[in-house]
Each structure stands twice: as C-alpha cells, then as structure tokens.
C-alpha positions as CSV (number, residue, x, y, z in Angstrom):
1,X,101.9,129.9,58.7
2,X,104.1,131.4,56.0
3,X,107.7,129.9,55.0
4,X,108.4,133.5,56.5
5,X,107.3,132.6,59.7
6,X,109.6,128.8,59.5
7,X,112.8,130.7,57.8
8,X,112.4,133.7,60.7
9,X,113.1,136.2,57.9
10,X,110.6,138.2,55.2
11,X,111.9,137.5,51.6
12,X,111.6,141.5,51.2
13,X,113.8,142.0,54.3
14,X,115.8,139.0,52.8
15,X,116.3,141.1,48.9
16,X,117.2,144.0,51.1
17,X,120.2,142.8,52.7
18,X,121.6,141.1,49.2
19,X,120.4,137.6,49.4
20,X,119.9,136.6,45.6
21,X,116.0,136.6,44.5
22,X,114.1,133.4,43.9
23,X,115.6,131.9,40.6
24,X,119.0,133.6,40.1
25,X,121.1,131.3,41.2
26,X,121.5,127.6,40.7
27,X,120.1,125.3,42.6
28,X,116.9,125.8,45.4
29,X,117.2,129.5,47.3
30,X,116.6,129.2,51.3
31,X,113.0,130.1,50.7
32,X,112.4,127.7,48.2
33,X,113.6,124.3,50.4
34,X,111.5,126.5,53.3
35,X,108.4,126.6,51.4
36,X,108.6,122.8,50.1
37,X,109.5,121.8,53.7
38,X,106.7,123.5,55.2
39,X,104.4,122.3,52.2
40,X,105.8,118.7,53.2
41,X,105.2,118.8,56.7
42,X,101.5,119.8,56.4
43,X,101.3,117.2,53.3
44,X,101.8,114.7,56.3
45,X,100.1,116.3,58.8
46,X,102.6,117.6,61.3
47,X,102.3,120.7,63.6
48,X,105.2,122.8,65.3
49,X,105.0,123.2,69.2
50,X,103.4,126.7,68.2
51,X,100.6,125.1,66.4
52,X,99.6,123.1,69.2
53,X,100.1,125.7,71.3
54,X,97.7,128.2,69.4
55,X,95.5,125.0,68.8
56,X,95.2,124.6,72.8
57,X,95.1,128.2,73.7
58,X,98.3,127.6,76.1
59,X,100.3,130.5,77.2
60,X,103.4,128.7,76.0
61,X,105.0,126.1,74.5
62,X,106.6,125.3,78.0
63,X,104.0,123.7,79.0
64,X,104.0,121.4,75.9
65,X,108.0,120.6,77.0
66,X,106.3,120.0,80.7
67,X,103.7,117.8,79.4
68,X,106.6,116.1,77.6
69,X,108.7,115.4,80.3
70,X,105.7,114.1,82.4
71,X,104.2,111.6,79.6
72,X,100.9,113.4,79.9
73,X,100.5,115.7,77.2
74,X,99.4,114.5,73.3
75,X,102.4,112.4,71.5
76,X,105.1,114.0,69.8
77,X,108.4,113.1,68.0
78,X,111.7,115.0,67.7
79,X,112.8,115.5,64.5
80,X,116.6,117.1,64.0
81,X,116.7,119.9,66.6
82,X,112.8,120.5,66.7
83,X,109.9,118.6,68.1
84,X,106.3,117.8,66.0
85,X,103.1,116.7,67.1
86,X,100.5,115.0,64.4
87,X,97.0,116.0,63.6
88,X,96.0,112.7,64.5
89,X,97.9,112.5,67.6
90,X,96.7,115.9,68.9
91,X,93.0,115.1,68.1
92,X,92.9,111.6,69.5
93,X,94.7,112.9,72.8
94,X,92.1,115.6,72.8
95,X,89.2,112.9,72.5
96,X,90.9,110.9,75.3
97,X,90.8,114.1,77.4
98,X,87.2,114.8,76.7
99,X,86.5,111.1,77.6
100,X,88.2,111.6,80.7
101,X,86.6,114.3,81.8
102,X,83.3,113.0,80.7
103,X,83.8,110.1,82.9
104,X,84.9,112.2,86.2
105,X,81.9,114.1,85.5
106,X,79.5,110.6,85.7
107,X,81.1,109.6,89.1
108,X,81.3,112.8,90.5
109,X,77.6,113.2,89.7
110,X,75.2,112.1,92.9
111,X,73.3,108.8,92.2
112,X,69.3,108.7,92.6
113,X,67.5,107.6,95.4
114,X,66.0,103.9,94.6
C-alpha cells in the first residue's frame, strides 16, 4: 500500500492542482507525515480493515464491522476515527479458527467399530 493509497490522492495529481512539492515549504508536506505514518504503522505491525479484508478474501470490510459488533471476528482497536487489526492478532485468531474447525472435523468424524 502506497502513502497514495492512505492520503487518497497521487502526489502527481497533488502537483497538479498547486499543492507545494516535497521540500518547499517549511515544515513536513501531507505526503511526508503520510509516508512516516504508514511506515510507523507497519514498523508495529498494524493492518487497516482493507488489509484484513484482502488478507481474508472478504467481499467487504462490512463484515469485519459485523464481526466486530458480534465479538467474533480477530481483535482490533480503534484508533482516532479508524479501526486496526495486528499481525499478531489476525494470525493467532486465524490459528484459533483452524483449531476450531480441526476439532469439529474430529467429532463429526464416525468412530470405529471396537
């Protein structure tokens, strides 16, 4: 994911309307705190509802709020305005999921004659 894709503009769409290019003016452009934020968040390890999405092949993120407002879908936290999942999080819920369905699969399996 590009700071692009965070910001929701292209820095060459961004030139073209008159915002300043990356150094002219004092102090960090939009881009830049974009960039260091997105750089940040992966530093730590923190995914976007799209992200999971994508990572879960769901149709859309509405089921992520739906999982949210049941308790049954991976942990996440609310940050600001926008909500975050962690890589952790997402791949131990996964695990749990897979254990789960490992399990249902053992008891719904018919046991040997003796």
């Amino acid at each position: 994911m590009s700071n692009e894709d965070e910001i929701g503009i292209s820095a060459t769409a961004a030139e073209g309307c008159g915002a300043p290019a990356s150094g002219n003016v004092p102090g960090d452009s939009p881009w830049q705190i974009a960039e260091t934020a997105l750089q940040l968040r992966k530093a730590i390890g923190l995914l976007t509802e799209v992200e999971v999405a994508a990572v879960l092949k769901l149709n859309s993120i509405g089921t992520l709020a739906t999982w949210r407002s049941q308790a049954s879908g991976p942990p996440s936290v609310k940050l600001g305005k926008r909500v975050f999942y962690t890589q952790a999080g997402l791949a131990n819920w996964i695990n749990q999921k897979i254990a789960e369905q490992d399990n249902e699969r053992l008891l719904a399996q018919p046991k040997a004659a003796a």
